[in-house]
C-alpha positions in Angstrom: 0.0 0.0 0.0 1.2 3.5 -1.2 1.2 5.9 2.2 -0.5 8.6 -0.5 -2.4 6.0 -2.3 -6.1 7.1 -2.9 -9.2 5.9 -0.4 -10.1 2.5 -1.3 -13.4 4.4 -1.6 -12.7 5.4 -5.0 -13.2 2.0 -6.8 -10.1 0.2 -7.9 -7.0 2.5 -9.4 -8.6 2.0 -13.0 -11.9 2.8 -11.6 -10.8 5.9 -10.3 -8.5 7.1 -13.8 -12.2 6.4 -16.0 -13.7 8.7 -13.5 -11.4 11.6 -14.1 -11.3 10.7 -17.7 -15.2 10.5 -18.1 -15.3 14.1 -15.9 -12.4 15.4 -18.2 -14.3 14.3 -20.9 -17.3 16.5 -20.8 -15.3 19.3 -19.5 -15.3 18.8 -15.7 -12.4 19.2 -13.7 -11.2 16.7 -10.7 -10.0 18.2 -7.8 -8.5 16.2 -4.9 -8.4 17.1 -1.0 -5.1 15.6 -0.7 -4.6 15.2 3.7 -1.3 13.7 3.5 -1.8 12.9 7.5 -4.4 10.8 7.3 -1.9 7.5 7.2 -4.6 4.6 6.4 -6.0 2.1 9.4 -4.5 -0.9 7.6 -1.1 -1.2 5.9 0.1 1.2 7.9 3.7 0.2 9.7 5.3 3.4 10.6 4.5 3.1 14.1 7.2 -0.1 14.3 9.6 2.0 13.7 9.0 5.4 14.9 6.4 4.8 17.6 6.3 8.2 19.1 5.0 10.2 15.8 2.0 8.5 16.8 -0.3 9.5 19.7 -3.5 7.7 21.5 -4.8 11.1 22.8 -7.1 11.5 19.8 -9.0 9.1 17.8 -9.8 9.4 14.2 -11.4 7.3 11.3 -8.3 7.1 9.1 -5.7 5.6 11.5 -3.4 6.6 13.9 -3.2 9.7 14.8 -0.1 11.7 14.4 1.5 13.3 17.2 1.2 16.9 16.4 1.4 18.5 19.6 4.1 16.7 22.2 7.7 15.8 22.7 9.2 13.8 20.7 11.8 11.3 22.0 15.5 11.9 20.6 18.1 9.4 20.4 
């Protein structure tokens, strides 16, 4: 899984390319709302090896939610 991959909501990749070419197609333009900190609940694996980016204080659809606002532990 791509950490910037598109929701699974979408359809399958080729789902989601006819869409934009269909909306393209009859002049309609795609614009994405690209939240690059939205990691994904599944596939994600960045919390192995870099557990305290991550935080249990809030709780959100999409995932872990990335520690924003506390310390960070440096080697």
């Amino acid at each position: 899984m791509g950490l910037f991959a598109p929701s699974r909501l979408y359809g399958t990749p080729d789902d989601f390319r006819h869409f934009v070419n269909d909306a393209h197609g009859v002049g309609i333009g795609v614009i994405l709302d690209v939240v690059y900190n939205h990691l994904g609940p599944n596939g994600n694996y960045l919390r192995q090896f870099a557990p305290d980016y991550f935080t249990e204080r809030y709780k959100n659809d999409w995932g872990d939610a990335v520690n924003f606002d506390a310390a960070i532990a440096v080697p």
